[in-house]
matplotlib code that plots the C-alpha trace (Angstrom):
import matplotlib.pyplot as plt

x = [29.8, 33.4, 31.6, 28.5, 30.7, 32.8, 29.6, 27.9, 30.8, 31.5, 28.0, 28.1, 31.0, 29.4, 26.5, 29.4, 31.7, 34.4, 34.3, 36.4, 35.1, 38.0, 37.5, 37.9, 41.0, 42.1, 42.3, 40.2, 37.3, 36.4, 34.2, 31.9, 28.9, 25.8, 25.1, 21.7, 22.8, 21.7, 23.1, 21.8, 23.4, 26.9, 26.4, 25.3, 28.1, 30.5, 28.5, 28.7, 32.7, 33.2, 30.9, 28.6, 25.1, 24.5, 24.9, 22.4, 24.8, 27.2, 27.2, 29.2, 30.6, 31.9, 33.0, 32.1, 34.3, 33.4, 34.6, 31.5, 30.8, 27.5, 26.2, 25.5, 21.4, 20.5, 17.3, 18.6, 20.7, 24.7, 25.3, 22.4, 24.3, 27.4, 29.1, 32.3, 33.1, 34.2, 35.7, 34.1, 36.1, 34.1, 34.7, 32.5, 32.2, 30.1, 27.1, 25.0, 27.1, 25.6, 23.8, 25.7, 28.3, 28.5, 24.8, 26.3, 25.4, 28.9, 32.2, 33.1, 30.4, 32.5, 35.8, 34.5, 33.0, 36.7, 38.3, 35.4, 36.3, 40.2, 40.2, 38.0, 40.4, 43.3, 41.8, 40.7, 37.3, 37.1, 37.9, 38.8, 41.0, 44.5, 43.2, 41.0, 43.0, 45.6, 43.7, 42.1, 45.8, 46.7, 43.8, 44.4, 48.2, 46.7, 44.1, 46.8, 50.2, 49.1, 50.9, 53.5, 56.8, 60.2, 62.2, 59.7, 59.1, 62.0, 61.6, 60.1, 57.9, 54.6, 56.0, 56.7, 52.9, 50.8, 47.2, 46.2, 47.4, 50.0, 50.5, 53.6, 56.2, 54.6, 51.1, 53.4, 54.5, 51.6, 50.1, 53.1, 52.7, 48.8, 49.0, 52.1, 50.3, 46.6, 45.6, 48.3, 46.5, 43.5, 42.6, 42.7, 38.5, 37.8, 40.2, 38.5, 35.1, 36.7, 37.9, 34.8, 33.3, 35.4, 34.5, 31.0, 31.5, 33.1, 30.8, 31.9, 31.5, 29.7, 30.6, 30.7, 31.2, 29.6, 31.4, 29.1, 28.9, 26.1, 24.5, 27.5, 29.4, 31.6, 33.0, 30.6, 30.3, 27.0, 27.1, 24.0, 25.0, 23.4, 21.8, 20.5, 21.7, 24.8, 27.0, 31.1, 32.8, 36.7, 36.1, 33.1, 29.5, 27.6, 24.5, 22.6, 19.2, 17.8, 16.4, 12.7, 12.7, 14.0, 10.6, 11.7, 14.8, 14.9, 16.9, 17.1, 19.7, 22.9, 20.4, 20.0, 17.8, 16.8, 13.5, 13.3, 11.0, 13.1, 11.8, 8.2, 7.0, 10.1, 10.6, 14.3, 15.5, 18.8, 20.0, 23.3, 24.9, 26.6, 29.6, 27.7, 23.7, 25.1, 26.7, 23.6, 21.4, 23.7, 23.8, 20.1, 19.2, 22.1, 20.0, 16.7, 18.0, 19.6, 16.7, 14.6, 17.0, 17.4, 14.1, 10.9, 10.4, 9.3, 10.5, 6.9, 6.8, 8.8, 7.3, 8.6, 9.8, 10.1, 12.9, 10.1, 6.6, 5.3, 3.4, 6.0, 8.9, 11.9, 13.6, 11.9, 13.2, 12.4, 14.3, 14.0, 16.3, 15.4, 15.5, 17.7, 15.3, 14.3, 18.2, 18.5, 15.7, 17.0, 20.0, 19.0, 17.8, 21.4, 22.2, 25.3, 28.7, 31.1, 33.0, 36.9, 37.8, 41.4, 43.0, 45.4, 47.9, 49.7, 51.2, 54.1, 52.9, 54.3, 57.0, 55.2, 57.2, 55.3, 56.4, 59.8, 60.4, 61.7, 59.5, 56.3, 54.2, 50.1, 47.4, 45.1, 45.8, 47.8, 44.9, 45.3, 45.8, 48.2, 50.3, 48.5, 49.0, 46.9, 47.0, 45.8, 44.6, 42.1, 40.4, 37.5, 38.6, 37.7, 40.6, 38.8, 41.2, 40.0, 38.8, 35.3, 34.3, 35.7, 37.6, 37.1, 40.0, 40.6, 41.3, 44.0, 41.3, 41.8, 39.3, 41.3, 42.8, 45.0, 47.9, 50.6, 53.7, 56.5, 56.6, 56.3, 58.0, 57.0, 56.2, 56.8, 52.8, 51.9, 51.0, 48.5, 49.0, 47.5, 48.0, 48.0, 45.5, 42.3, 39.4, 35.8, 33.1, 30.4, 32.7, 32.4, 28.7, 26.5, 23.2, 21.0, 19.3, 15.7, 13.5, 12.4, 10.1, 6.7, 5.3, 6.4, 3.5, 5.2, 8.1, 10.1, 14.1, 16.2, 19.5, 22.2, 20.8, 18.3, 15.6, 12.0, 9.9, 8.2, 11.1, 11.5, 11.5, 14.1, 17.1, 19.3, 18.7, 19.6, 22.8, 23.6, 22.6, 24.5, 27.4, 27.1, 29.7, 28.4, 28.1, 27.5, 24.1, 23.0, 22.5, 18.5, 17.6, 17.2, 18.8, 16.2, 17.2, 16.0, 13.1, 12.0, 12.5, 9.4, 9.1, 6.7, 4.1, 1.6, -2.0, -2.1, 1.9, 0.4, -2.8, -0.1, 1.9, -1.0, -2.0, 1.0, 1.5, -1.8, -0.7, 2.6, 0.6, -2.2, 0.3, 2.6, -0.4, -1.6, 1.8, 2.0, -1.2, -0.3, 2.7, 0.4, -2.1, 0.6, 2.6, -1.0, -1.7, 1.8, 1.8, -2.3, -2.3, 0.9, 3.2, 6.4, 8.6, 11.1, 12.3, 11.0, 7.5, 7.8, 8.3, 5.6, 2.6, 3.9, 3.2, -0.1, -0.8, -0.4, -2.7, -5.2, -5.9, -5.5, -9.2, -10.5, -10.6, -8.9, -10.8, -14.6, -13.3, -12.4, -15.6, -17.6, -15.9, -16.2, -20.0, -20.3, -18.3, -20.5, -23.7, -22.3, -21.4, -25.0, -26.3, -24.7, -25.4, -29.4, -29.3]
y = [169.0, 167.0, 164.7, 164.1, 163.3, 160.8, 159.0, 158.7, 157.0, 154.7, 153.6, 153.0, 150.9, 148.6, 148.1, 146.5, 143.7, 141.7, 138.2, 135.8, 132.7, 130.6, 128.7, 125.2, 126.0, 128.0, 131.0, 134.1, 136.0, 138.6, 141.5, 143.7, 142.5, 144.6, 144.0, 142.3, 140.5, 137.3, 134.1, 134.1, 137.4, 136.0, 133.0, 135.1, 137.4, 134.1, 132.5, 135.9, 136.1, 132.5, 132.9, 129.7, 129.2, 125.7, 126.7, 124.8, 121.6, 124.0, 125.5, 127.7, 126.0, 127.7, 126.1, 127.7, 128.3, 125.2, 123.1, 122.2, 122.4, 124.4, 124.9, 128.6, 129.2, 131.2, 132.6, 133.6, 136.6, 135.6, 137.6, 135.5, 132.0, 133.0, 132.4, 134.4, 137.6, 139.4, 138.8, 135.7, 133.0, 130.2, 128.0, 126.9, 123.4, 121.0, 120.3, 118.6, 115.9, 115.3, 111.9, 112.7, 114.5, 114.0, 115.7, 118.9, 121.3, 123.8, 122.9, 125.4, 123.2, 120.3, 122.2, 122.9, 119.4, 117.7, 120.3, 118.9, 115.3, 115.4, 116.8, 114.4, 111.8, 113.4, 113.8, 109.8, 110.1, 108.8, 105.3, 103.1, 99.8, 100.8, 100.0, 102.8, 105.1, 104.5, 105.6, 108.5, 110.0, 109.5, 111.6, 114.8, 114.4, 114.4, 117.1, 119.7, 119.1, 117.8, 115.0, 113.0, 114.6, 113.0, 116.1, 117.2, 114.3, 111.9, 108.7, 108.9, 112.0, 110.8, 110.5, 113.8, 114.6, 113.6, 112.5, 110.0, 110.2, 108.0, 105.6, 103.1, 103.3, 100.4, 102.2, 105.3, 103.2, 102.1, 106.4, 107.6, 103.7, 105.1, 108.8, 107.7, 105.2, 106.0, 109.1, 110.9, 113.6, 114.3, 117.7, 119.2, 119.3, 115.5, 114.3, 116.1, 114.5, 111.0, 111.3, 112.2, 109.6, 107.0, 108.6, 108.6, 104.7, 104.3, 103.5, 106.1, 109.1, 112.2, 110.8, 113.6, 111.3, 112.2, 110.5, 108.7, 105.8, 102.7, 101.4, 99.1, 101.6, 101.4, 103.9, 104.5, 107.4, 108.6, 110.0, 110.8, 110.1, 111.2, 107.1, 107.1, 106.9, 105.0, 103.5, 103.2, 101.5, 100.9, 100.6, 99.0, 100.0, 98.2, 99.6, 101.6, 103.0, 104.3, 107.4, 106.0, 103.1, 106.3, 107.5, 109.5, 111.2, 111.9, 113.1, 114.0, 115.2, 112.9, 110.6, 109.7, 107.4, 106.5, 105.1, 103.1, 100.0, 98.1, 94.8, 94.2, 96.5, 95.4, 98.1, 98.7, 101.7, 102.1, 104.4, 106.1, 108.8, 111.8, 113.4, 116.8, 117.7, 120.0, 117.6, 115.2, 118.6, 119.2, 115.3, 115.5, 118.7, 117.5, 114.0, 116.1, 118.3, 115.7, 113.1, 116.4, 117.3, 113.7, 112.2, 114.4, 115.5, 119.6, 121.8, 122.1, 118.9, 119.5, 119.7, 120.9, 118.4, 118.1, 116.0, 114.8, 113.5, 115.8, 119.0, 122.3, 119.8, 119.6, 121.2, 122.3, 122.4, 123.1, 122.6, 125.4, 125.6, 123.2, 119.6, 117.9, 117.5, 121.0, 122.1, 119.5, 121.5, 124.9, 123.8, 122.7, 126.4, 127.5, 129.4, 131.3, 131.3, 128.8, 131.2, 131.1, 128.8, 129.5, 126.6, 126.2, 123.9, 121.7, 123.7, 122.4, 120.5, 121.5, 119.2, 115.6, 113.5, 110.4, 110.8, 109.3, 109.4, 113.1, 116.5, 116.1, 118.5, 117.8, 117.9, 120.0, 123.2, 124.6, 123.6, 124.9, 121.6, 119.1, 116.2, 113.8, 110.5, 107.5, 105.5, 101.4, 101.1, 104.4, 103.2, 105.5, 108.9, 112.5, 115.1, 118.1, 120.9, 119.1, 121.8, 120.0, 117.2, 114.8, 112.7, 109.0, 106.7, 103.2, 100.4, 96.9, 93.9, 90.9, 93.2, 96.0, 97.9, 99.8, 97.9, 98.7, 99.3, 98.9, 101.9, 105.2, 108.2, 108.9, 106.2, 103.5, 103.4, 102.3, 103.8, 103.2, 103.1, 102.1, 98.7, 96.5, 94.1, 93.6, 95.1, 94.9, 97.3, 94.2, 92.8, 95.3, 96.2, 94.5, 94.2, 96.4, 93.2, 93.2, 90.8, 87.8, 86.4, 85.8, 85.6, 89.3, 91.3, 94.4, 93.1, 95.6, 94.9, 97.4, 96.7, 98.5, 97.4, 94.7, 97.3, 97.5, 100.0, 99.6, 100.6, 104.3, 105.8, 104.2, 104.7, 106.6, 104.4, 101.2, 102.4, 103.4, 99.5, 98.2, 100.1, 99.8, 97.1, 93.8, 94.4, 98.1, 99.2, 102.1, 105.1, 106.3, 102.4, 99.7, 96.4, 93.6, 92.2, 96.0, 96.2, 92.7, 93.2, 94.3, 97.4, 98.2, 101.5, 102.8, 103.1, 106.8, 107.2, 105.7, 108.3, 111.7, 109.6, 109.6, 112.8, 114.5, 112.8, 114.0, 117.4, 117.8, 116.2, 118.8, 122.0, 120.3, 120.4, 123.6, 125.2, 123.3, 124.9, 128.0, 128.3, 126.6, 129.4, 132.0, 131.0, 130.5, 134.3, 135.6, 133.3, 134.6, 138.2, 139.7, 141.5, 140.0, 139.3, 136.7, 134.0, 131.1, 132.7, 133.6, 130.2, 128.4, 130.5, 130.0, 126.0, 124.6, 123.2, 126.1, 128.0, 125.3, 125.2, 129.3, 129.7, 126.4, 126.2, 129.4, 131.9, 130.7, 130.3, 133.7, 134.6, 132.9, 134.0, 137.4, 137.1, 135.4, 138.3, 140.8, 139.3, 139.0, 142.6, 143.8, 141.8, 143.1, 146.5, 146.4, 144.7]
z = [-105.1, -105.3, -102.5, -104.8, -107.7, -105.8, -103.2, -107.2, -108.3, -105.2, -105.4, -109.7, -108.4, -106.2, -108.7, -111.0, -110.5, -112.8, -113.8, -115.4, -117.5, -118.6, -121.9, -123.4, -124.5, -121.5, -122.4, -120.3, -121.0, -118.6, -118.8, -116.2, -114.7, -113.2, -109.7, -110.5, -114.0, -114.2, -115.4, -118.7, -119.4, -119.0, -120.6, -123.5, -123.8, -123.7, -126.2, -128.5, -127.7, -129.6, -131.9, -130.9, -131.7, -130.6, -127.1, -125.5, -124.8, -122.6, -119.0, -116.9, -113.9, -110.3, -107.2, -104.3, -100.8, -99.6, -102.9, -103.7, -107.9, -109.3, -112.7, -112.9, -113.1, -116.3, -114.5, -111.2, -110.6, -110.6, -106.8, -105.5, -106.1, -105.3, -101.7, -101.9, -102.8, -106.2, -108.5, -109.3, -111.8, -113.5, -116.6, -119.6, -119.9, -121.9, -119.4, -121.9, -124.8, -127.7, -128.5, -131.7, -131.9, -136.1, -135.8, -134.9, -137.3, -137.0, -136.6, -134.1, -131.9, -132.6, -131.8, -128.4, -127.7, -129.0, -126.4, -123.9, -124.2, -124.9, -121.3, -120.1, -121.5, -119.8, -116.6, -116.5, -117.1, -120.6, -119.5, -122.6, -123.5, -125.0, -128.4, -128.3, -126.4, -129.0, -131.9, -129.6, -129.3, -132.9, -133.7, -131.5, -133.1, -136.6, -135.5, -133.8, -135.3, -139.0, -140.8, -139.7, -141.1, -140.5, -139.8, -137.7, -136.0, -134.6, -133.1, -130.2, -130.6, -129.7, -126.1, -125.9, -125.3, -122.7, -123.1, -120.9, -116.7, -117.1, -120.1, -121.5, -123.8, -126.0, -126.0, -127.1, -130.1, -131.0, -131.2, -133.0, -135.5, -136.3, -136.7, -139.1, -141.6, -140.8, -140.8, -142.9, -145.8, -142.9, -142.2, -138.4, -138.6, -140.2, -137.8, -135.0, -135.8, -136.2, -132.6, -131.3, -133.3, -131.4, -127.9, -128.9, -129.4, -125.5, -122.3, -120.4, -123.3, -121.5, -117.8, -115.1, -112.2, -108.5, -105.7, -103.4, -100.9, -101.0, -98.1, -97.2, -97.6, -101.1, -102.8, -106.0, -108.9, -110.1, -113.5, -116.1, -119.8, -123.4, -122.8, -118.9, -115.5, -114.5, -111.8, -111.5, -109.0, -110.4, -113.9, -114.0, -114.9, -112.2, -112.7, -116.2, -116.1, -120.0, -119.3, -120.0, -117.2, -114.4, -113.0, -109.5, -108.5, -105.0, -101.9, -98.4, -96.6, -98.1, -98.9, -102.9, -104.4, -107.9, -108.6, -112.0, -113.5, -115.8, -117.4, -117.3, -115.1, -112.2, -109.6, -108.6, -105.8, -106.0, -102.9, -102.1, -99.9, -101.0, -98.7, -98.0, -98.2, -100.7, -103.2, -103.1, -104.0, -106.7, -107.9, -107.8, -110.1, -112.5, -112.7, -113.7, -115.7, -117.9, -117.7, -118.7, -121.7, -123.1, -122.4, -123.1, -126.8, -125.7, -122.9, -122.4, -121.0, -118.3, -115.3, -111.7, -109.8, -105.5, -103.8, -101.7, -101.5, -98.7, -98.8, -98.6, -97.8, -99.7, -102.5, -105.9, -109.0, -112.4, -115.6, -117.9, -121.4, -124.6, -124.8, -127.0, -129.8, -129.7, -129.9, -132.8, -134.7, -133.6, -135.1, -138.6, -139.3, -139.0, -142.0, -141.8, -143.1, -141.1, -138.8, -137.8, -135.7, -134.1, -133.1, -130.4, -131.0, -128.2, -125.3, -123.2, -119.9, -116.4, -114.7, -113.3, -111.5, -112.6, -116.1, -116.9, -120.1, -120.3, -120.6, -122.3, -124.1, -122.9, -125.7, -123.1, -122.2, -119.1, -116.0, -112.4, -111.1, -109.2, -111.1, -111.4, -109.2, -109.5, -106.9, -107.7, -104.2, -104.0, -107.2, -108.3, -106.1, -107.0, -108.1, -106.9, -108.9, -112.5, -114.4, -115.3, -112.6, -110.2, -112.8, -113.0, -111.8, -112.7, -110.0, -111.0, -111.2, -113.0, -115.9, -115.7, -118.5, -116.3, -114.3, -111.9, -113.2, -110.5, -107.5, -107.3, -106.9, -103.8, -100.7, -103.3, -103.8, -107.5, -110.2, -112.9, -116.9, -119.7, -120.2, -123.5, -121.9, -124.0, -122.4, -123.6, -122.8, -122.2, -119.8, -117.9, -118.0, -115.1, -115.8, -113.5, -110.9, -110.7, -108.9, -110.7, -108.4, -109.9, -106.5, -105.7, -105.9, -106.0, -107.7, -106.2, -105.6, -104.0, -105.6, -103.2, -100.0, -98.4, -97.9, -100.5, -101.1, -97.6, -96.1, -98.2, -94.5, -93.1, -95.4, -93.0, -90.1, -92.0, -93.0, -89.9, -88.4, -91.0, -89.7, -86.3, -84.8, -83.0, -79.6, -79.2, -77.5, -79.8, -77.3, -76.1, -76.4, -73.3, -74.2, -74.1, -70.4, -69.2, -71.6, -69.9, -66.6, -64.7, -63.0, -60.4, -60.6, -58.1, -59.8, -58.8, -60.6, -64.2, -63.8, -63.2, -66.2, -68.6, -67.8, -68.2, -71.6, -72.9, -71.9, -73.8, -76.5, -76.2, -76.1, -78.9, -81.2, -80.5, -81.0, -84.9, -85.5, -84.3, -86.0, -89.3, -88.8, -89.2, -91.7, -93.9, -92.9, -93.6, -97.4, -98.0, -96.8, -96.2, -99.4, -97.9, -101.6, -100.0, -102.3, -100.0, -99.7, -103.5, -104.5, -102.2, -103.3, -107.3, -106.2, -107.8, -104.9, -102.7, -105.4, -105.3, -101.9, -101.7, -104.1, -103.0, -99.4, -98.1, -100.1, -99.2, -95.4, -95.6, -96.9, -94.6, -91.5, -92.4, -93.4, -89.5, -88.3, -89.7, -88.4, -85.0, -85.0, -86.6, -84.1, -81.2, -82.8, -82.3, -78.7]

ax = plt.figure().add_subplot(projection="3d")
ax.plot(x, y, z, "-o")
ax.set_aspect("equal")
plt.show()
């Protein structure tokens, strides 16, 4: 009976596992998860745990073993995306930004969106000239330590925090010379929405940056926005797509490509290569699912979408919460008293040896994460312990607003900081090129690479031309002095030659329909409940041609069979 109790007990055990979700503000919320929970249930018990009820603009985030980042799927069990074993830690982070943020209908959804994009400002990824990042600071001293108060606040105070990677004394001035004679009598919430009124204002506001290479090989960042698709390299947008001129999102393999007609009717492709298969799948389904939130007017316009064109290839991938509008009306039904927000005020930072002007307290919470080094010659380079995304870094140009400011600590490498040079979003924005050639019928320009539309197919073995040094014979190819040189063949050596061609070609083909004829029987008669099989037979096109052309072949060869057998039956 004591053996019953305990196998019942084991096995109630391994139905249930523990997972932690760790906050905007850092702190941990963990409960117990069943076995076959799914996303959505998590997300809802985090949701219930702050109190939010404009939820739609937030996700929860894991990385797996292999460092890749995933947003958690609400409609797929939790065990089913995760590669590791539990207990499983994740963290809620903004997925979605608001067009505008001042639209927000409760404050404690503006409380979590400031938390959202003061990390992103420490991090690097809210790029800005010290002007702005100035006043940005001021406001998260107004918001979390109040007015400025002379025996609180000695000269010299505002260095004592840390908000930005690595900034200079003058810009620490100039935080400490606002917060004191601009913003003094503001509460912690008006000062809140001010700052993320500024940020909403910056070119960079809702950036989650993707690392990726184009065809010549520069480094690049990929990163969807409330406003279309953009492009980073250093700090400057080289490329921005609105939402409404993107028409295809694509990939294969590490292979991304954007598809987009921007200025009467002009075709562009813009292609670039992830690091892993995996991080270009993930790059993809973030670019639909934020085309799909910002662009369409109804979830019930989204439609499931395939990384490629042909029949049962590829992934698929369908976007299924509310669209912005739909949250925006959601939201205006709200009718509830405000509830408690509990603040956390500034927190000491850890020990960074790029930081000289004594210990610092940081305006973002305690993160699992290195010092941070910035490093003028890496420019735009992921930090893969950031608690959000691979953070945006800024390279030294003659644009820049960040500059190198003597050597470093370590190796005597330089450092970055926020510099007092002007810096003007416009200069930095290059428009998107399109072809301008009237007598272009397709007036189709593929912006990242000397390759059009014709050349889709290709991509892969471009890049890899472009890359290969002068000189170097690529391997399975004769040079053209072999191709050339004329090789004799007996009549009866060409006839075995053909023939034997025609044969591998015969038994090739009749091994693809084979293995064609059984995976059609297996996906039409058999009960097999895989995921794969699952999710081709829910296709349209899978149904279509399952009652249009499989059905009535069915039918008729079992009518033939049946006449065949009566008729064998009365001979």
């Amino acid at each position: 009976m004591l053996s019953r109790l305990m196998s019942g007990s084991d096995r109630s055990l391994d139905r249930e596992f523990n997972c932690t979700v760790r906050l905007l503000d850092d702190s941990e919320y963990t409960c117990t998860v069943q076995r076959d929970a799914k996303g959505h249930w998590l997300f809802e018990q985090v949701c219930q745990h702050l109190n939010l009820l404009e939820k739609d603009y937030f996700g929860i985030r894991f990385v797996d073993p292999d460092k890749q980042r995933h947003w958690l799927e609400f409609s797929k069990p939790i065990t089913k995306q995760m590669r590791s074993q539990p207990p499983y830690t994740m963290c809620l982070r903004v997925k979605f930004y608001p067009p505008d943020p001042a639209a927000l209908k409760e404050e404690i959804t503006r409380y979590l969106l400031f938390l959202q994009i003061k990390r992103d400002l420490y991090h690097g990824r809210l790029l800005c000239k010290s002007s702005d990042a100035a006043t940005l600071a001021a406001f998260i001293l107004q918001a979390e330590i109040g007015d400025y108060d002379p025996g609180k606040h000695p000269e010299g105070y505002s260095s004592k925090f840390q908000f930005f990677p690595k900034h200079s004394e003058r810009l620490e001035r100039r935080i400490a010379e606002i917060h004191k004679s601009e913003l003094t009598g503001q509460s912690p919430e008006t000062s809140e929405l001010n700052f993320l009124r500024k940020a909403q204002t910056l070119e960079t506001y809702g950036v989650d940056p993707h690392p990726c290479k184009d065809v010549s090989g520069n480094t690049a960042f990929l990163a969807f926005t409330p406003f279309g698709f953009v492009v980073l390299q250093g700090n400057r947008r080289i490329h921005f797509l609105k939402w409404n001129e993107v028409t295809k999102l694509k990939f294969e393999a590490k292979t991304f490509h954007i598809y987009a007609t921007h200025q009467e009717d002009q075709k562009i492709i813009l292609t670039y290569f992830a690091p892993t298969p995996e991080a270009c799948k993930h790059l993809w389904k973030c670019g639909v699912e934020n085309q799909a939130f910002y662009q369409f007017e109804k979830s019930s316009q989204v439609r499931t979408v395939s990384s490629s064109n042909l029949f049962f290839k590829g992934s698929r991938f369908r976007y299924s919460g509310k669209v912005a509008k739909e949250v925006m009306e959601q939201s205006a039904k709200i009718r509830r008293e405000p509830p408690e927000i509990h603040r956390a005020g500034m927190v000491p930072s850890r020990s960074c040896p790029s930081i000289t002007h004594g210990p610092r307290q940081s305006s973002v919470p305690r993160t699992r994460r290195r010092a941070v080094h910035i490093s003028i010659m890496e420019g735009l380079e992921s930090l893969r312990d950031s608690g959000h995304s691979t953070p945006v870094r800024s390279v030294s140009n003659s644009n820049s607003f960040l500059r190198s400011q003597g050597n470093g600590a370590e190796g005597g490498s330089g450092t970055a900081e926020f510099s007092e040079d002007s810096y003007s979003p416009s200069d930095s924005v290059l428009p998107t090129p399109v072809s301008n050639d009237p007598s272009d019928p397709a007036q189709v320009r593929h912006t990242n690479g000397p390759r059009n539309i014709q050349e889709e197919g290709g991509t892969e073995q471009c890049s890899q031309n472009q890359a290969r040094p002068q000189g170097v014979k690529p391997k399975g190819k004769r040079s053209h002095l072999e191709k050339s040189r004329p090789t004799q063949h007996s009549p009866e050596e060409g006839v075995n030659q053909f023939i034997c061609s025609l044969a591998r070609l015969f038994l090739v083909t009749v091994a693809l329909l084979f293995a064609l004829l059984l995976l059609l029987i297996v996906l039409t008669e058999s009960e097999l409940d895989l995921a794969f099989l699952r999710d081709i037979r829910r296709t349209p096109e899978f149904q279509q041609f399952h009652y249009e052309y499989f059905c009535p072949l069915r039918r008729w060869l079992a009518c033939k069979l049946r006449w065949m057998g009566g008729h064998l039956i009365n001979k």
